[in-house]
C-alpha angles and dihedrals in degrees: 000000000000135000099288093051096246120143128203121205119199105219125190128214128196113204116192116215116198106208128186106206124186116224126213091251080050094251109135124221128199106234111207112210126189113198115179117194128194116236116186104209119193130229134182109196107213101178141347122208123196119239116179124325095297113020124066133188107238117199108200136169102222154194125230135158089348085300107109110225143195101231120191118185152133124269127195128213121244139157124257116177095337095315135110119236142176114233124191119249127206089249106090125071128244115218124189104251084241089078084057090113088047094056088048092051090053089058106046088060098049082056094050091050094051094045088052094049098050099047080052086055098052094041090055088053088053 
């Protein structure tokens, strides 16, 4: 990670070419061809949460596919040469960053609805 926070994830991607190929005596062969070829995708890491001892919420703005995403999801700890390290589940969802108002929106409200329970609560106590 560097200063800015950004974190960038070196991806592979196999790509599987089907090739028909004519031989001399006229019999044909499918060649089979694995190219793998390095993508450097770019993450900016906004916020992590801590979940339990060994799993985190990560909050990320992302890259997939060429769309940049807020991705919100759950990572577990496991060991990797010694180190520990955080890994990305399934479980987490991945917006458009053009729901972002939306999101906020979300929140705001959350915050709202907590503010006002807690002033009822302390109504109801007086």
């Amino acid at each position: 990670m560097d200063k800015l926070g950004i974190t960038r994830k070196k991806f592979v991607y196999k790509l599987l070419i089907n090739s028909i190929l004519r031989l001399k005596n006229n019999n044909y062969c499918v060649l089979f061809v694995n190219i793998y070829v390095k993508v450097n995708i770019m993450s900016v890491i906004i916020k992590d949460i801590q979940r339990n001892s060994s799993e985190i919420i990560r909050i990320e703005i992302s890259e997939f596919k060429g769309k940049e995403l807020i991705n919100l999801r759950i990572w577990y700890q496991t060991l990797e040469n010694g180190e520990v390290v955080y890994k990305p589940t399934q479980k987490g969802v991945a917006l458009s960053i053009e729901k972002f108002d939306e999101l906020k929106e979300a929140v705001i409200k959350i915050e709202e609805y907590l503010h006002d329970r807690n002033f009822k609560t302390t109504q109801k106590v007086e």
